[in-house]
C-alpha positions in Angstrom: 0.6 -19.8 49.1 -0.6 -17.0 46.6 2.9 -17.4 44.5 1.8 -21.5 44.5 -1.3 -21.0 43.6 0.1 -18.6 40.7 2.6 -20.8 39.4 0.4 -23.6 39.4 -2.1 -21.6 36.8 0.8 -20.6 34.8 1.5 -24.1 34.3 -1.8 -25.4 33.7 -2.3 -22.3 31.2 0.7 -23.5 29.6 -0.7 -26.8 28.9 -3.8 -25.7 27.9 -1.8 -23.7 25.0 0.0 -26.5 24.2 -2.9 -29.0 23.7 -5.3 -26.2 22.2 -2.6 -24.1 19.9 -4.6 -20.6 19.0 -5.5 -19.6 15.5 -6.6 -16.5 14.3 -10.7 -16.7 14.1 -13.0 -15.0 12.0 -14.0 -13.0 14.6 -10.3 -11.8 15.4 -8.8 -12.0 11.8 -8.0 -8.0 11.4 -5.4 -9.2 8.6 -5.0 -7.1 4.8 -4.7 -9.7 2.4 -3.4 -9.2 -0.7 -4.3 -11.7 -3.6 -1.8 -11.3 -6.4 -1.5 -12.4 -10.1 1.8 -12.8 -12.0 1.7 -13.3 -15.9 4.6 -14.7 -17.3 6.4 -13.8 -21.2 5.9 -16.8 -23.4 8.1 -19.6 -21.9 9.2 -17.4 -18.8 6.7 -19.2 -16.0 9.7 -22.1 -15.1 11.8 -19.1 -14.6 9.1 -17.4 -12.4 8.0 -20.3 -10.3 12.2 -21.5 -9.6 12.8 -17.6 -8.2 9.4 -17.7 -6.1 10.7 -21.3 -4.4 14.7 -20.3 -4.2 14.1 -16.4 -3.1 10.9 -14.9 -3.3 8.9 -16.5 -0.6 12.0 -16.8 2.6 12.3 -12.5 1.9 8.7 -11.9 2.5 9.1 -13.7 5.3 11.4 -12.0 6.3 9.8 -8.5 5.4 6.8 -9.3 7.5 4.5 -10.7 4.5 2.6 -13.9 5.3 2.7 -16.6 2.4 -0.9 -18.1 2.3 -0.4 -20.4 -0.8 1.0 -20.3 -4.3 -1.3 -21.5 -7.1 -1.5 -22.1 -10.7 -4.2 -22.4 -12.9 -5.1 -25.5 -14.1 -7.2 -24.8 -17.4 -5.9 -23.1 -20.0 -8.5 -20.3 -20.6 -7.4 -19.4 -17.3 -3.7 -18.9 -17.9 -2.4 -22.5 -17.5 1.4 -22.3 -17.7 1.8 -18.5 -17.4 0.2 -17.1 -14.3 0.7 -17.7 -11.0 -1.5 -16.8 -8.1 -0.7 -16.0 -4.9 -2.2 -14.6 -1.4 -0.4 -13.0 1.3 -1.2 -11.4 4.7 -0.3 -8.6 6.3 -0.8 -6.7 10.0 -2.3 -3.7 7.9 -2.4 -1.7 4.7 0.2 0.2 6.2 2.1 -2.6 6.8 1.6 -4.3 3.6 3.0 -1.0 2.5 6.1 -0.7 4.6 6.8 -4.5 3.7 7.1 -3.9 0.1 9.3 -1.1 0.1 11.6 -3.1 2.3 11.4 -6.2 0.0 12.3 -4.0 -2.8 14.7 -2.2 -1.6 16.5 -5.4 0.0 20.2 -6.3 -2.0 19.2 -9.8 -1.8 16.1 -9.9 -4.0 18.0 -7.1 -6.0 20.2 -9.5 -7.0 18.6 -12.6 -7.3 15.9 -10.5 -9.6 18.8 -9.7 -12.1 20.5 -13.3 -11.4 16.5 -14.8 -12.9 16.7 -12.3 -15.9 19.7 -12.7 -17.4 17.9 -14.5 -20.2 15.5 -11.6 -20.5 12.3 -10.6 -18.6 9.9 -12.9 -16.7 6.8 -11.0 -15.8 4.5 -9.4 -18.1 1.6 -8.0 -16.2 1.0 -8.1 -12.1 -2.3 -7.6 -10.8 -3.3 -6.9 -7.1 -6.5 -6.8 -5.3 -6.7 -6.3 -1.6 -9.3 -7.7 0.6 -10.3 -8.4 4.2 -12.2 -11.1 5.2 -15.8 -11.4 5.9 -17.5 -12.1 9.3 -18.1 -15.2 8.4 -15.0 -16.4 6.7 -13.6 -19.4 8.5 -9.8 -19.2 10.1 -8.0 -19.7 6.6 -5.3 -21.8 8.9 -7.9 -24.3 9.6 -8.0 -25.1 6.1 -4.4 -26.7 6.0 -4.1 -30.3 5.0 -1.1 -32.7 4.1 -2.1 -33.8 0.9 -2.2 -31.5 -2.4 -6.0 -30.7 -3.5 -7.8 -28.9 -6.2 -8.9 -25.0 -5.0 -11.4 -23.1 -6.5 -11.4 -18.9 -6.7 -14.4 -17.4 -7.1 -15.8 -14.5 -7.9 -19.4 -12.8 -7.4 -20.2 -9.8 -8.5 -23.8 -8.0 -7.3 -25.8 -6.3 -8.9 -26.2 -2.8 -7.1 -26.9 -2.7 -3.2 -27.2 -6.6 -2.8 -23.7 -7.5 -1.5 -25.5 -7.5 1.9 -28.3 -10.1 0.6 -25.7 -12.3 -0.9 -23.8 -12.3 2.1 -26.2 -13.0 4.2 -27.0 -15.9 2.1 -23.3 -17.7 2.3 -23.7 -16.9 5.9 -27.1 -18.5 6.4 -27.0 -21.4 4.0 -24.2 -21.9 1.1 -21.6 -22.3 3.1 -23.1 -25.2 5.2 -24.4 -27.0 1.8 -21.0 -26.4 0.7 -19.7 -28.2 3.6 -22.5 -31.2 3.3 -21.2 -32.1 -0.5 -17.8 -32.3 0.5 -16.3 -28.9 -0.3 -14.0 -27.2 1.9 -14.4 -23.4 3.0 -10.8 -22.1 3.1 -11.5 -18.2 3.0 -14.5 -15.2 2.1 -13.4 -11.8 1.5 -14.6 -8.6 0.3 -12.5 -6.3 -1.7 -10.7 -3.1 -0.2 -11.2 -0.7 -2.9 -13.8 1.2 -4.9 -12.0 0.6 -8.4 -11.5 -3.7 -7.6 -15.1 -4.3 -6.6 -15.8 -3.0 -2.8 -19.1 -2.8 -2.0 -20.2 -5.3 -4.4 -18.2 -8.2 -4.7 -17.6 -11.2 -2.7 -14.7 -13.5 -3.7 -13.9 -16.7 -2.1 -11.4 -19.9 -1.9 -13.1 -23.7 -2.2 -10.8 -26.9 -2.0 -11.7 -29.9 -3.3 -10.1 -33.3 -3.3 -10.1 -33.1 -6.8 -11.5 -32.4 -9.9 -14.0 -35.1 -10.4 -14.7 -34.3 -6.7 -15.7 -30.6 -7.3 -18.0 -31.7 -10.4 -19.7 -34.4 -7.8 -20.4 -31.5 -5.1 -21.4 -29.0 -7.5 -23.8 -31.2 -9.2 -24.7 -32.0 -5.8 -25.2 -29.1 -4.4 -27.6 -27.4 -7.3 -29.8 -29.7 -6.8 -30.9 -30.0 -3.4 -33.9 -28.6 -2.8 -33.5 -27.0 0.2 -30.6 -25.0 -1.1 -33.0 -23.9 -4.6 -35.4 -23.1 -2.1 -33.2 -20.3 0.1 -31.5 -19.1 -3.8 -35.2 -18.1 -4.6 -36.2 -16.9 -1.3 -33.1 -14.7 -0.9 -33.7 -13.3 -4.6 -37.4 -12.9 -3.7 -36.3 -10.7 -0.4 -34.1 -8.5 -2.6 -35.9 -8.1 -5.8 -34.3 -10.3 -8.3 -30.6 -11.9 -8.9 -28.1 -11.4 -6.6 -25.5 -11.0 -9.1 -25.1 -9.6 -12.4 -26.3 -11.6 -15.0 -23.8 -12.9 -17.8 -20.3 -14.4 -16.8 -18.8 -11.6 -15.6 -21.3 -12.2 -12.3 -19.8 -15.8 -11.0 -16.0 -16.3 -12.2 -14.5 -19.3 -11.4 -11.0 -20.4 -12.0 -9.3 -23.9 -10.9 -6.1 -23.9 -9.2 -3.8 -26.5 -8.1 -1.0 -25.4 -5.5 2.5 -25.3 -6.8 5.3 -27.8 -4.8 6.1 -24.8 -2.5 3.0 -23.8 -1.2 2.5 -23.6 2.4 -1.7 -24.3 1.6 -2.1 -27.5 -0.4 
């Protein structure tokens, strides 16, 4: 009766998992990400992109590394038509570590790295930044869709012990006005290291259904009065601006994803 009853649970378990497929939550999400930028030589980014969707991406799978989505900007002060952006996950820094060395030292991408170059050299500079996400970050799965949008990567920088405050805020308010005007919160993290920002920078991932959307919600969004009214209260609490003033304290770059993408 007690194996009956046993098998009978495993079964109904099994359905359960099958009707409600897990994700990894906010709460769980012990992931390393690692958001990378590529910068291309003058006329090298078809060459880039073509090695990313014939090699790149199948051997980090197969070295462990998670492919989030592949992105490039869309406005030209941003690198439009010679950077591409990308975000992977990992287990762990360690892992992200171990992953890397493999990938590098794998004969495959050895030789479809030389095969790519045999006009010359494709990448210029490469620029990592590790992060982890936030405690309020939603499940960056459950941003998936089927049809290609707009994203948006921002950037906040704080001004000196008010990461906290500004987090607090997102948590509290902007993310729900965000969602009211139509934006989409795919991802919040905070940076890993002392020399990219920890401690005082909070970067995060918007989609949009398109440009003219994101100008509709933005305009939006600054002006409802309930979201002036927690800005100035949180910047009342903590003694001024949040962030730094000038541009280098909100960045914000539009990206649209490329045809191999697994996020679009």
């Amino acid at each position: 009766m007690r194996s009956r009853l046993l098998f009978v649970g495993l079964c109904l378990f099994a359905a359960m998992a099958t009707l409600f497929p897990s994700s990894v939550s906010a709460a769980t999400d012990t992931r390393v990400y690692e958001l990378r930028t590529y910068t291309t030589l003058p006329g090298r980014q078809e060459a880039l992109l073509a090695r990313f969707r014939d090699h790149t991406t199948s051997l980090f799978a197969k070295h462990g590394m998670t492919n989030v989505g592949y992105w490039q900007p869309v406005d030209a002060a941003n690198g439009a038509g010679s950077t591409l952006t990308y975000l992977l996950a990992y287990p762990s820094r360690e892992a992200a570590k171990a992953s890397w060395k493999a990938f590098g030292g794998d004969p495959e991408w050895q030789k479809a790295k030389a095969a790519s170059e045999t006009d010359g050299k494709i990448v210029a500079k490469v620029e990592s930044l590790f992060l982890a996400p936030t405690d309020f970050s939603p499940s960056i799965e459950s941003a998936a869709a089927s049809k290609a949008r707009i994203f948006e990567l921002r950037t906040y920088t704080t001004e000196e012990g008010r990461l906290d405050a500004l987090d607090a805020r997102f948590r509290d308010h902007t993310r729900g006005f965000f969602k009211q005007y139509g934006m989409t919160n795919v991802a919040y993290f905070h940076p890993l290291d002392a020399d990219k920002g920890a401690g005082r920078t909070l970067v995060y991932l918007l989609a949009h259904k398109d440009r003219e959307a994101a100008t509709a919600s933005w305009t939006a969004f600054r002006a409802d009065p309930k979201w002036t009214a927690a800005k100035v209260a949180s910047e009342k609490a903590a003694g001024g601006s949040l962030t730094i003033a000038g541009p280098a304290g909100i960045k914000s770059v539009f990206l649209a994803p490329t045809d191999f993408s697994k996020m679009k």
